[in-house]
N, C-alpha and C positions, 0 to 999 in steps of 0.2 A: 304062193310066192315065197322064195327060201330068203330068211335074215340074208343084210350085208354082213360080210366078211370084213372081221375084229381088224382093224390097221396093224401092217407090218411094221413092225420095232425091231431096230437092229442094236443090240443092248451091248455097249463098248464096255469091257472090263480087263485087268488082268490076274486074270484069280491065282498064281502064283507067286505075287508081289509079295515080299515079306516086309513089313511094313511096322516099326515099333511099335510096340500095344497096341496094335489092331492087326485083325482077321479080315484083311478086304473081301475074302470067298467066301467068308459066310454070312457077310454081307448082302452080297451081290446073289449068292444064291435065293437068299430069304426074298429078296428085293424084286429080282427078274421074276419068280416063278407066283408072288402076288400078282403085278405085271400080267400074267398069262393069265388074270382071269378077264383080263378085258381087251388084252392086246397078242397077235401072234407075235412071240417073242425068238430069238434068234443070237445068242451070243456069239461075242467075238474078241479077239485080242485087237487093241487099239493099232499093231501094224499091220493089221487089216482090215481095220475099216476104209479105207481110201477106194479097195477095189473093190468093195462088198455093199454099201451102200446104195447103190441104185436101183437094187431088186428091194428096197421098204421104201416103205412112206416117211420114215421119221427115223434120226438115229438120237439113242438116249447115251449122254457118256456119263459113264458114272465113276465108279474105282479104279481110273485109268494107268493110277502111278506116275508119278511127277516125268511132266514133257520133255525134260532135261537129259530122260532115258533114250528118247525117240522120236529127237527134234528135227530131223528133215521128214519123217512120217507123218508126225504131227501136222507140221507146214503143211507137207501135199495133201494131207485127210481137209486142210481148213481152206486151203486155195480151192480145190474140187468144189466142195460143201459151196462154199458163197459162188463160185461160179455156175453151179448146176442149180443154185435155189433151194438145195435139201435143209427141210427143216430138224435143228439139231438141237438137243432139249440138254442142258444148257442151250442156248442163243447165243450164235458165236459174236455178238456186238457187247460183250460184256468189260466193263473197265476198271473190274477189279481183277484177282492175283490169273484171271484171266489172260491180262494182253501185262502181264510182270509184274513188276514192284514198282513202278514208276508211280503209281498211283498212290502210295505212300508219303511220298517226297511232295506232290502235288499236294495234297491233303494237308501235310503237316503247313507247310508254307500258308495255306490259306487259313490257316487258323482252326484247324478241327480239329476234337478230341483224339491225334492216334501222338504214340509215341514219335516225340520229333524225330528226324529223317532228313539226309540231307544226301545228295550224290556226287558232290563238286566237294574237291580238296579247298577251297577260297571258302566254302559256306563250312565249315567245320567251326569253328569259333562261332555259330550258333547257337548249338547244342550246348545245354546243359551241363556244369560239369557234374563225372562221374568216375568212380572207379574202375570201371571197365565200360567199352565199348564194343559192340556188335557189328561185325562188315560183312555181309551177306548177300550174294549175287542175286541181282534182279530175275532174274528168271530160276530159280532156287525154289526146292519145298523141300519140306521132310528136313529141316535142318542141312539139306545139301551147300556143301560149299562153306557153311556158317564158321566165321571164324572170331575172335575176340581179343582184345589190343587191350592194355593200361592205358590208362590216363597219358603215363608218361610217353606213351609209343604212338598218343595222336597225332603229333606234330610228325610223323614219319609217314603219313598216309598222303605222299605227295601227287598221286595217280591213281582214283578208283574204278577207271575204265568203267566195266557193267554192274558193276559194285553199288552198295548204299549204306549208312554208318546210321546207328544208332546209339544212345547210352542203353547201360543194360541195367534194367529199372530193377530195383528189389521190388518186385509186384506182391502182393497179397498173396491172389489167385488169379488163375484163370476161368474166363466163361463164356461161353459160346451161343447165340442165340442162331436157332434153324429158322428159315421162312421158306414159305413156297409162294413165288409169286410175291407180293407183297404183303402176303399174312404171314403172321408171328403162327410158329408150332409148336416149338418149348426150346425150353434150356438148358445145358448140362454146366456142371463146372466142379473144376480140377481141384480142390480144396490145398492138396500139398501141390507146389510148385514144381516142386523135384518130380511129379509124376503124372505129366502132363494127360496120360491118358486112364487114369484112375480116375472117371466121371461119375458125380452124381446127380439125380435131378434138383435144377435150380429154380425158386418159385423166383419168375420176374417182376420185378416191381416197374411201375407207372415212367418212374423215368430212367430206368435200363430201357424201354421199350423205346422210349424218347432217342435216347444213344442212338439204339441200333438202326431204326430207323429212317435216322439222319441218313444214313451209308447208302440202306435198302435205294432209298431214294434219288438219293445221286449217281446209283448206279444205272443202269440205260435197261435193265433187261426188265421186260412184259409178263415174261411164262420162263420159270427155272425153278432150281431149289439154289438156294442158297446159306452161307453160314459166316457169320459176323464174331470172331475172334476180337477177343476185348481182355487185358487186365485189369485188377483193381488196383491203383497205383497206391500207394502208401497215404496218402493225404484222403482217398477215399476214391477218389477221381475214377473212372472209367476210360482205357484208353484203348485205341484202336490199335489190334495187333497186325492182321490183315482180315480183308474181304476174299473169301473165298466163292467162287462162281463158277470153276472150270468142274470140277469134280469133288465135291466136297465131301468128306465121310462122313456119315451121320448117327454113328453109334446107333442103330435101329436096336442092337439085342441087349442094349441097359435101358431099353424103355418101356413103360409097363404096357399091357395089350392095348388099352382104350388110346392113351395117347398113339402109339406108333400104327393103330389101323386109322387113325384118323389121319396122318400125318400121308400114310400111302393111299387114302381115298382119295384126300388133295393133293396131292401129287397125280393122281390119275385125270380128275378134274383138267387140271392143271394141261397136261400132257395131251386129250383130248383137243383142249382149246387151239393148242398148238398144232396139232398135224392136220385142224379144219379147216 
């Protein structure tokens, strides 16, 4: 009797994306062609997955490129997907930078460690004062759209439509925790400020893992990878920058062999549980 036949994976990318301090292609190549030792693998550009889709078993999105490029594609790849029941690795029930930024604004109000956040011109006299402030469109990455007000130019933010205001913290650093699923896989983090994608590996401590956690958990997704953006505030603090869950880049080629094949075994695991 011959083996079953390895599940169809239809592996979402866009390997032309130029993308600041990062090589999404050699990424995604590294990434997919692991992939094929367990899964028939099948790339595509994200404005075609929508029609291409139905011939696998599972679609994996990975280095897609911020939505804001290819937001009625998007739409109709996500309406399809939940209407036809295609299992989509992320899980498109995710309620971080997944379904926007709102999710920010939510957090902050309830009291969690992310950088306060506010979307209503009446809630601005919340926030912290500071010397500049950050207004950044809820459906934004890659710094898209980011724009930044003085102190003195708050009081002029009479209307932020899709918009969301933050102060702009003098952080330490930045650091990033990877999970797949709900396990921790490691850390990188930005030591200079100014160069956000300058990563080195980060040992996490007991209650970094605590931080991140918190998020992993609040978020709704089973089976995905995931990556938890966090500064260190000046007072020491940890705070939330965003929950990334849609596609998140995961720096695989600054990580040494042991950790990044373990990181793609669980993800395989992972991905498996999903398309059964």
């Amino acid at each position: 009797m011959s083996a079953a036949a390895p599940p169809r994976v239809l592996y979402v990318t866009d390997l032309a994306y130029e993308a600041k301090g990062r090589r999404y292609c050699d990424e995604d190549i590294l990434f997919s062609s692991r992939l094929r030792r367990d899964f028939t693998v099948a790339t595509c550009h994200p404005a075609d997955a929508a029609r291409l889709m139905g011939a696998f078993d599972g679609v994996v999105v990975r280095n897609s490129g911020p939505v804001i490029h290819y937001r009625e594609r998007y739409d109709a790849f996500r309406e399809r997907a939940l209407a036809d029941g295609v299992r989509v690795y992320n899980p498109l029930n995710g309620r971080g930078d997944m379904a926007g930024k709102q999710y920010l604004v939510e957090l902050s109000a309830a009291g969690l460690p992310v950088i306060p956040t506010v979307d209503r011109a009446e809630d601005l006299g919340r926030l912290p004062d500071a010397d500049e402030y950050v207004v950044k469109p809820k459906d934004g990455a890659d710094s898209i759209g980011m724009r930044f007000v003085p102190r003195e130019g708050l009081a002029g933010l009479t209307e932020l439509g899709d918009s969301l205001v933050q102060p702009r913290i003098p952080f330490l650093y930045e650091v990033s925790f990877y999970f797949v699923d709900h396990d921790f896989q490691y850390a990188l983090h930005a030591p200079d400020p100014e160069r956000r994608w300058e990563l080195v590996p980060y040992e996490a401590r007991a209650v970094d893992l605590d931080f991140a956690g918190k998020f992993i958990d609040w978020n709704t997704l089973d089976h995905g990878i995931q990556r938890v953006d966090a500064c260190r505030a000046p007072d020491g603090e940890l705070l939330l920058v965003e929950l990334e869950d849609l596609n998140p880049y995961l720096s695989l080629g600054l990580l040494d062999e042991t950790t990044r094949d373990a990181f793609i075994a669980r993800t395989v695991v992972s991905l498996r549980e999903l398309l059964s």
